[in-house]
C-alpha positions in Angstrom: 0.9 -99.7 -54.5 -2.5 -100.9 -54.1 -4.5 -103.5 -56.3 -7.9 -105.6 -56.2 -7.1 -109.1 -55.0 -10.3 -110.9 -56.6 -10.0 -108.9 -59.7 -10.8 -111.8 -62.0 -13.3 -113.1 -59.1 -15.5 -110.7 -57.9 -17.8 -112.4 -55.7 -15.0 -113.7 -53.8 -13.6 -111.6 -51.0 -13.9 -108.0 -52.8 -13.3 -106.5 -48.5 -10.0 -107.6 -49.1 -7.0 -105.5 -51.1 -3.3 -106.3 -51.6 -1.0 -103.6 -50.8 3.0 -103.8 -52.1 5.3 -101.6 -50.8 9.0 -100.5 -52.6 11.2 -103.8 -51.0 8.0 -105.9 -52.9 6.3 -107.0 -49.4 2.5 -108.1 -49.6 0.1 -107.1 -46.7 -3.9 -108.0 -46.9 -5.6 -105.1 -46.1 -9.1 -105.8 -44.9 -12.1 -102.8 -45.9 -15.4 -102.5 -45.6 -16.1 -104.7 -42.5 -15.7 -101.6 -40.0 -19.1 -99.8 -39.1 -17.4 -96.6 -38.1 -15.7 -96.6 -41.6 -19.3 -97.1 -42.7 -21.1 -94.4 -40.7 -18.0 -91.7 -40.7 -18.8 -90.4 -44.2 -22.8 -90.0 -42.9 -22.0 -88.0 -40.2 -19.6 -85.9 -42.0 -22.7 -84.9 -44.2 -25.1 -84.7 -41.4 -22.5 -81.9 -40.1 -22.4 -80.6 -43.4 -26.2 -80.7 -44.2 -26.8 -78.4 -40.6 -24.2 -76.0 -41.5 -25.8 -75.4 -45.0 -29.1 -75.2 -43.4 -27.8 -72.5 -41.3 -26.3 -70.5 -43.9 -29.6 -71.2 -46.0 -31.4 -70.2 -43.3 -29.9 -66.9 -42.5 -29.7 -65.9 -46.3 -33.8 -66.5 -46.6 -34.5 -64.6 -43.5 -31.5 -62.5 -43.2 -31.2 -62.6 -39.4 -28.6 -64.8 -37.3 -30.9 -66.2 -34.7 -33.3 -68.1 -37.5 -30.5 -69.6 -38.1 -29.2 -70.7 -35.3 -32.6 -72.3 -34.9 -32.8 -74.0 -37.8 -29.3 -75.4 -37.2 -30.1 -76.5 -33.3 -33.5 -78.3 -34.6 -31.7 -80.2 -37.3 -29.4 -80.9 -34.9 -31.5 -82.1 -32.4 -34.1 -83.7 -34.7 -34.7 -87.0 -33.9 -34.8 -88.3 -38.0 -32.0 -86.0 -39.0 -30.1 -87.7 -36.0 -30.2 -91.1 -37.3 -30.3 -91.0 -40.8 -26.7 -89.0 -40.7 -25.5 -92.1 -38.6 -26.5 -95.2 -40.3 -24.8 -96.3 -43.0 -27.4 -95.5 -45.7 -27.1 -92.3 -48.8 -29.7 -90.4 -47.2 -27.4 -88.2 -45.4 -25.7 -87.3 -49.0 -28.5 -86.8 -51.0 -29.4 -84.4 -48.4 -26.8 -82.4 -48.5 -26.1 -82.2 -51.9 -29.6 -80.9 -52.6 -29.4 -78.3 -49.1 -26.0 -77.3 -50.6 -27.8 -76.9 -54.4 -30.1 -75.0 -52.8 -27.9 -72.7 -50.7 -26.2 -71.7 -53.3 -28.6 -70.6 -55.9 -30.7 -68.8 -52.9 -27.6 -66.9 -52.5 -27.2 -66.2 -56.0 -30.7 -65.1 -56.1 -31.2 -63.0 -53.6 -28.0 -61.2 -54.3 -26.1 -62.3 -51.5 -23.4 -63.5 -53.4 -22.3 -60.2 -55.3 -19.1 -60.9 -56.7 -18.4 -60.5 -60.2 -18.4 -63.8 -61.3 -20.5 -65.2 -58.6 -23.0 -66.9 -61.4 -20.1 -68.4 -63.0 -18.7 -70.0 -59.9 -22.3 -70.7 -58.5 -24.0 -72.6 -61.1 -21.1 -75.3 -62.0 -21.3 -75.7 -58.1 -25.0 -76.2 -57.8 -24.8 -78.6 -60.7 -22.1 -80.6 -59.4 -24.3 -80.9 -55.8 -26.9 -82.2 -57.2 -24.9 -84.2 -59.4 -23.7 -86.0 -56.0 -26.9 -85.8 -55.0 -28.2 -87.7 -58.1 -25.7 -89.9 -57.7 -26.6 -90.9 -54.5 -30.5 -91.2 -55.2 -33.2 -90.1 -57.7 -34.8 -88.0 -55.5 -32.2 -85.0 -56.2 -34.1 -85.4 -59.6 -37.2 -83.4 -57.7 -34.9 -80.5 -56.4 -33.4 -79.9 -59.6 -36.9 -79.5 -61.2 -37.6 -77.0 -58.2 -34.7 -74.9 -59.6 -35.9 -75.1 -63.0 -39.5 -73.7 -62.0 -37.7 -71.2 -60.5 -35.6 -69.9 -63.1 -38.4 -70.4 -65.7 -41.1 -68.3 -63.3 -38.3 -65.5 -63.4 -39.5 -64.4 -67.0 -42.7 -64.0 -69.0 -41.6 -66.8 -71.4 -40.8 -69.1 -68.6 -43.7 -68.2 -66.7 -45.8 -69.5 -70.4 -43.7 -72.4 -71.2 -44.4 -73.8 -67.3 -48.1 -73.3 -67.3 -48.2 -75.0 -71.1 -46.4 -77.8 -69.5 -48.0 -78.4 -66.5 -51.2 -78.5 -68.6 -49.7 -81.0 -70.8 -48.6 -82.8 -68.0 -51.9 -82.6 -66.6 -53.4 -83.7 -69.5 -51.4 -86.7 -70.0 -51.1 -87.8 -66.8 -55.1 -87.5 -66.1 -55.4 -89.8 -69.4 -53.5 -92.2 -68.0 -55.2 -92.4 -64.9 -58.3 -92.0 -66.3 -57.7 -95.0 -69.5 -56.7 -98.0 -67.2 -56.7 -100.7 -69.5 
Protein backbone atom coordinates (compact mmCIF):
# COMPACT_ATOMS: atom_id res chain seq x y z
CA UNK A 1 0.00 0.00 0.00
CA UNK A 2 1.47 3.07 -1.17
CA UNK A 3 0.90 6.80 0.22
CA UNK A 4 2.38 10.39 -0.11
CA UNK A 5 4.63 11.08 2.89
CA UNK A 6 4.47 15.08 2.74
CA UNK A 7 0.86 14.99 1.98
CA UNK A 8 0.08 17.87 4.25
CA UNK A 9 3.61 19.44 3.25
CA UNK A 10 4.19 19.54 -0.13
CA UNK A 11 7.26 21.35 -0.62
CA UNK A 12 8.94 19.09 1.59
CA UNK A 13 10.44 15.97 0.21
CA UNK A 14 7.54 15.09 -2.41
CA UNK A 15 10.68 12.32 -4.18
CA UNK A 16 9.98 10.39 -1.26
CA UNK A 17 6.79 7.77 -0.71
CA UNK A 18 5.93 5.38 2.14
CA UNK A 19 5.22 2.01 1.11
CA UNK A 20 3.33 -0.57 3.98
CA UNK A 21 3.27 -4.01 3.24
CA UNK A 22 0.53 -6.72 4.91
CA UNK A 23 2.80 -7.53 8.46
CA UNK A 24 2.51 -3.25 8.70
CA UNK A 25 6.37 -2.67 7.75
CA UNK A 26 7.37 0.92 6.49
CA UNK A 27 10.02 1.34 3.67
CA UNK A 28 10.91 4.95 2.14
CA UNK A 29 10.93 4.61 -1.27
CA UNK A 30 12.90 7.27 -3.05
CA UNK A 31 11.42 8.58 -6.98
CA UNK A 32 12.18 10.92 -9.16
CA UNK A 33 15.97 11.43 -8.47
CA UNK A 34 16.95 8.68 -11.23
CA UNK A 35 17.82 10.18 -14.79
CA UNK A 36 17.11 6.91 -16.51
CA UNK A 37 13.67 6.86 -14.79
CA UNK A 38 13.48 10.36 -16.26
CA UNK A 39 14.58 9.67 -19.86
CA UNK A 40 13.01 5.92 -20.20
CA UNK A 41 9.46 7.22 -20.90
CA UNK A 42 11.24 9.70 -23.83
CA UNK A 43 12.79 7.21 -25.49
CA UNK A 44 9.96 4.91 -25.37
CA UNK A 45 8.15 7.70 -27.53
CA UNK A 46 11.01 8.42 -29.68
CA UNK A 47 10.65 4.54 -30.65
CA UNK A 48 7.18 5.02 -30.91
CA UNK A 49 7.17 8.42 -32.89
CA UNK A 50 9.68 6.41 -35.72
CA UNK A 51 7.47 3.52 -35.94
CA UNK A 52 4.32 5.80 -36.62
CA UNK A 53 6.38 7.78 -39.04
CA UNK A 54 6.97 4.64 -40.85
CA UNK A 55 3.64 3.42 -41.03
CA UNK A 56 2.64 7.16 -41.97
CA UNK A 57 5.03 7.05 -44.34
CA UNK A 58 4.16 3.99 -46.23
CA UNK A 59 0.31 4.80 -46.11
CA UNK A 60 1.09 8.46 -47.94
CA UNK A 61 3.29 6.90 -50.45
CA UNK A 62 2.22 3.40 -50.46
CA UNK A 63 5.56 1.86 -50.98
CA UNK A 64 7.82 0.02 -48.20
CA UNK A 65 11.14 1.58 -49.01
CA UNK A 66 9.74 5.41 -48.30
CA UNK A 67 9.27 4.15 -45.35
CA UNK A 68 12.04 2.65 -44.33
CA UNK A 69 13.67 5.94 -45.14
CA UNK A 70 11.70 7.95 -43.30
CA UNK A 71 12.12 5.68 -40.24
CA UNK A 72 16.17 5.43 -40.71
CA UNK A 73 16.37 9.48 -41.05
CA UNK A 74 14.27 9.97 -37.90
CA UNK A 75 16.30 7.61 -36.53
CA UNK A 76 19.38 8.95 -37.34
CA UNK A 77 18.40 12.56 -37.08
CA UNK A 78 20.49 14.37 -35.01
CA UNK A 79 17.36 16.56 -33.16
CA UNK A 80 15.03 13.62 -33.18
CA UNK A 81 18.02 11.86 -31.27
CA UNK A 82 18.20 14.09 -28.45
CA UNK A 83 15.02 15.42 -27.84
CA UNK A 84 13.63 11.51 -27.38
CA UNK A 85 16.50 11.34 -24.68
CA UNK A 86 16.27 14.24 -22.48
CA UNK A 87 13.93 14.41 -19.98
CA UNK A 88 11.70 17.09 -21.58
CA UNK A 89 7.67 16.44 -23.24
CA UNK A 90 8.84 16.97 -26.63
CA UNK A 91 9.17 13.45 -27.33
CA UNK A 92 5.31 12.94 -26.34
CA UNK A 93 3.79 15.77 -27.97
CA UNK A 94 5.45 14.29 -30.92
CA UNK A 95 4.06 11.30 -30.97
CA UNK A 96 0.79 11.93 -30.03
CA UNK A 97 0.34 14.29 -32.95
CA UNK A 98 2.48 11.56 -35.60
CA UNK A 99 0.05 8.97 -34.06
CA UNK A 100 -3.17 11.61 -34.59
CA UNK A 101 -1.98 11.89 -37.79
CA UNK A 102 -1.39 8.32 -38.78
CA UNK A 103 -4.43 7.42 -38.05
CA UNK A 104 -6.82 9.73 -39.72
CA UNK A 105 -4.34 9.43 -43.06
CA UNK A 106 -5.29 5.86 -42.78
CA UNK A 107 -8.85 6.54 -42.32
CA UNK A 108 -8.66 8.82 -45.27
CA UNK A 109 -7.13 7.25 -47.69
CA UNK A 110 -9.04 4.07 -47.10
CA UNK A 111 -6.43 2.07 -45.73
CA UNK A 112 -8.20 1.19 -42.82
CA UNK A 113 -11.40 -0.57 -44.37
CA UNK A 114 -12.99 -2.20 -41.70
CA UNK A 115 -16.44 -1.60 -40.83
CA UNK A 116 -16.22 0.38 -38.02
CA UNK A 117 -12.86 1.72 -38.74
CA UNK A 118 -14.19 5.54 -38.27
CA UNK A 119 -15.62 4.55 -35.07
CA UNK A 120 -12.49 3.04 -33.65
CA UNK A 121 -10.27 5.75 -35.51
CA UNK A 122 -11.57 8.94 -34.44
CA UNK A 123 -11.92 8.29 -30.43
CA UNK A 124 -8.23 7.31 -31.02
CA UNK A 125 -7.02 10.26 -32.82
CA UNK A 126 -8.75 12.36 -30.23
CA UNK A 127 -7.41 10.76 -27.39
CA UNK A 128 -3.58 11.23 -29.16
CA UNK A 129 -3.82 14.49 -29.39
CA UNK A 130 -5.46 14.74 -26.15
CA UNK A 131 -1.92 13.38 -24.72
CA UNK A 132 -0.44 15.47 -26.97
CA UNK A 133 -2.29 18.51 -25.57
CA UNK A 134 -1.61 17.51 -22.48
CA UNK A 135 1.86 17.48 -22.93
CA UNK A 136 2.01 21.00 -24.82
CA UNK A 137 -0.07 23.51 -26.74
CA UNK A 138 1.41 22.97 -29.72
CA UNK A 139 -0.93 19.67 -30.43
CA UNK A 140 -3.43 22.63 -30.55
CA UNK A 141 -1.96 23.39 -34.28
CA UNK A 142 -2.28 19.74 -35.54
CA UNK A 143 -5.67 19.46 -34.41
CA UNK A 144 -6.62 22.59 -36.37
CA UNK A 145 -4.76 20.84 -39.47
CA UNK A 146 -7.35 18.00 -39.09
CA UNK A 147 -10.09 20.30 -38.89
CA UNK A 148 -9.01 22.15 -42.32
CA UNK A 149 -9.00 18.91 -43.58
CA UNK A 150 -12.25 17.67 -42.81
CA UNK A 151 -13.84 20.98 -43.49
CA UNK A 152 -11.95 21.26 -47.26
CA UNK A 153 -13.66 17.71 -47.82
CA UNK A 154 -17.15 19.42 -48.61
CA UNK A 155 -18.46 22.54 -50.39
CA UNK A 156 -19.80 23.90 -47.03
CA UNK A 157 -16.58 23.37 -45.29
CA UNK A 158 -14.56 24.55 -48.12
CA UNK A 159 -17.07 28.20 -47.53
CA UNK A 160 -17.09 28.17 -43.88
CA UNK A 161 -12.91 28.02 -44.00
CA UNK A 162 -12.37 30.70 -46.56
CA UNK A 163 -15.16 32.99 -44.48
CA UNK A 164 -12.96 32.30 -41.54
CA UNK A 165 -9.78 32.80 -42.61
CA UNK A 166 -11.01 36.16 -43.96
CA UNK A 167 -12.24 37.04 -40.65
CA UNK A 168 -9.33 35.94 -39.19
CA UNK A 169 -7.51 37.98 -41.50
CA UNK A 170 -9.37 40.78 -40.98
CA UNK A 171 -9.05 40.83 -37.31
CA UNK A 172 -5.85 39.96 -36.94
CA UNK A 173 -4.59 42.70 -39.65
CA UNK A 174 -6.64 45.31 -37.34
CA UNK A 175 -4.81 44.40 -34.62
CA UNK A 176 -1.58 44.70 -36.13
CA UNK A 177 -2.38 47.52 -37.98
CA UNK A 178 -4.25 49.63 -34.53
CA UNK A 179 -1.25 49.48 -32.05
CA UNK A 180 -2.30 51.62 -29.47
Amino acid sequence: WVMDSARDDPTDDRQQILAFDAAGAVVSVDVGHHEFAWRLPGVLAGAAMAGFLYLLARILFRRRSVGLLVALISLVDGMFFVQSRIGMNDAYVGLGIVAAYTLFAALWLGVWRHRGAFWIAMPLIGVFLGLGLASKWVALYALGGIALLILARSALGRFITIVSMIGLTAVLGYLAINVP
